[in-house]
C-alpha positions in Angstrom: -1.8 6.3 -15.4 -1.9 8.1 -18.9 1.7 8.3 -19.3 1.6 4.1 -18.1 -1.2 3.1 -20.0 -0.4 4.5 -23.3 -2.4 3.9 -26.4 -4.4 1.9 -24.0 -5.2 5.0 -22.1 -9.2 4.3 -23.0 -9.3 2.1 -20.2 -8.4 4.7 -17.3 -12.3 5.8 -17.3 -13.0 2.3 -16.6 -10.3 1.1 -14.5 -11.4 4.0 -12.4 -15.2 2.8 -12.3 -14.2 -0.6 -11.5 -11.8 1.0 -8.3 -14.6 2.8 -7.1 -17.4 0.3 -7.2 -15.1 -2.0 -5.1 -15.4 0.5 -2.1 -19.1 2.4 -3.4 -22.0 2.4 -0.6 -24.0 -0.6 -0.6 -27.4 0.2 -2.6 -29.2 -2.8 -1.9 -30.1 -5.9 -0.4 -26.6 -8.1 -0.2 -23.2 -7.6 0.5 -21.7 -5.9 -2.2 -18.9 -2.5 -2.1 -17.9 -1.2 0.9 -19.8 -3.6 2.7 -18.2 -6.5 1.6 -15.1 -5.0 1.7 -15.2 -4.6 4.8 -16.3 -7.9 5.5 -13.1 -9.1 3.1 -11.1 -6.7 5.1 -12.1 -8.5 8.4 -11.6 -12.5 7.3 -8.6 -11.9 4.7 -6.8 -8.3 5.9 -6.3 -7.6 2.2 -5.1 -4.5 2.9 -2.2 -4.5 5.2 0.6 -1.7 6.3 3.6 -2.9 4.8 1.8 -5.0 1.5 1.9 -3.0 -1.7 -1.2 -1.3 -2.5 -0.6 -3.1 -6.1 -1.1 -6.5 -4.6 -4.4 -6.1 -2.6 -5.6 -4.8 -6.3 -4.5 -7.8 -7.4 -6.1 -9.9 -5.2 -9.5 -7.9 -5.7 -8.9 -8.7 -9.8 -9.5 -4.8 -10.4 -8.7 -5.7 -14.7 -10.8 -8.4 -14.8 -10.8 -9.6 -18.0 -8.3 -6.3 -19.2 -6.1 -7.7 -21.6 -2.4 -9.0 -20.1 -1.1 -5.5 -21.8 -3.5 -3.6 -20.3 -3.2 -5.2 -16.8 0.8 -5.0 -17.2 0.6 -1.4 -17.6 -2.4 -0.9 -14.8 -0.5 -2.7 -12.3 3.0 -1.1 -13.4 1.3 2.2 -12.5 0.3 1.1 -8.8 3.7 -0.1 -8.3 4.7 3.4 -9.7 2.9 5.0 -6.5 6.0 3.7 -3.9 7.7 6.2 -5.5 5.3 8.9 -5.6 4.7 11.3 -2.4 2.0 12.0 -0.9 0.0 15.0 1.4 0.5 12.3 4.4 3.8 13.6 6.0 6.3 10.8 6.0 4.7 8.4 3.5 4.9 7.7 -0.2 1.8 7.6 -2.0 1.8 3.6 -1.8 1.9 3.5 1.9 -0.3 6.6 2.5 -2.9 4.9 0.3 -2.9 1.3 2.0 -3.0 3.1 5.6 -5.9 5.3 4.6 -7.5 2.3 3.3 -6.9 -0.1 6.8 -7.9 2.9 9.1 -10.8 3.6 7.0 -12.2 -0.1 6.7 -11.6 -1.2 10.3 -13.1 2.5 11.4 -16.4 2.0 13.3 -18.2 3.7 10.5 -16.0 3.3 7.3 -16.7 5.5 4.6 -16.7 4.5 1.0 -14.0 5.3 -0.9 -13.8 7.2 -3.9 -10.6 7.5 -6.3 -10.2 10.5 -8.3 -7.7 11.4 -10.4 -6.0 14.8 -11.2 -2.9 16.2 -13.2 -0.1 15.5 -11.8 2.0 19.0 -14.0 -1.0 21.6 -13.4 0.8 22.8 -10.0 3.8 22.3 -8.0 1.7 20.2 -5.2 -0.2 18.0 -7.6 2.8 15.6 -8.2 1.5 13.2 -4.9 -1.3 10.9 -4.6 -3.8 13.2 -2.2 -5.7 12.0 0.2 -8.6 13.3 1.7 -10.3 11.7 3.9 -14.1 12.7 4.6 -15.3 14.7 1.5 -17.6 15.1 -1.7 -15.6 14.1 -4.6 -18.9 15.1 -6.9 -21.2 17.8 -6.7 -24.3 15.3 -6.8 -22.9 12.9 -4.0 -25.2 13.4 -0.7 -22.4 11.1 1.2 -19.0 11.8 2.5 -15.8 9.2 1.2 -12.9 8.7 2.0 -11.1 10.6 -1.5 -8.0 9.1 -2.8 -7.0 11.3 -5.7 -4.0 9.5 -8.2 -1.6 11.5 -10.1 -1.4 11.3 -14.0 0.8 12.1 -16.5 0.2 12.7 -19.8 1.7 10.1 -22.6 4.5 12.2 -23.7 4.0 10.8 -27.2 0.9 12.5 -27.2 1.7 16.2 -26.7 
């Protein structure tokens, strides 16, 4: 996203946030994260092989109330990811994220899911959105998720 994002590249950190408390395990009383996503999943199939990862985001309103510039560049990112690859043999990043997504949510025990992101230059494999899908993307987690890990550039303005 950096390279995408720009001088708005303070937003990543919370972009990211807002992607993983979408899908993050439900801590209470209500349907809220993964639960209602599920639920979401089931009556609306917002997620669907085929439909552009970029669009379910839209529909879920990731941005909020981002500016226009800021959601421009956000969803000019995701639509970056068809062109991407990915550690899924035979899919770009796009379709190996949406597929990960549908398996995971109509699984019998869905996980949440938990986006990372890594550097996309520091090693010849890192260029592809990675996908892991039961592990602990933090050290304090006591859960297993479903890890979808972005690439990012750096702005090359900035170097």
């Amino acid at each position: 996203m950096g390279a995408f994002m720009k001088e708005h590249d303070i937003y990543v950190g919370s972009l990211q946030e807002k992607l993983n408390l979408r899908f993050a395990p439900n801590l209470g009383a209500g349907n809220q994260g993964l639960q209602e996503m599920v639920a979401l999943q089931k009556e609306f199939e917002i997620f669907k092989e085929g439909r552009k990862f970029e669009t379910s985001m839209t529909v879920l309103n990731v941005t909020g109330s981002a500016s226009s510039e800021v959601k421009d560049r956000f969803h000019r990112y995701l639509g970056s990811l068809r062109r991407a690859k990915s550690n899924i043999a035979g899919q770009n990043g796009d379709a190996a994220i949406v597929k990960s997504i549908v398996a995971n949510l109509n699984a019998k025990k869905p996980l949440p899911v938990y986006f990372d992101l890594h550097d996309l230059t520091s090693s010849k494999d890192s260029n592809r959105v990675i996908i892991t899908e039961r592990a602990r993307p933090l050290f304090y987690m006591k859960q297993d998720y479903l890890v979808i890990s972005l690439p990012l550039a750096l702005d090359a303005k900035a170097k």
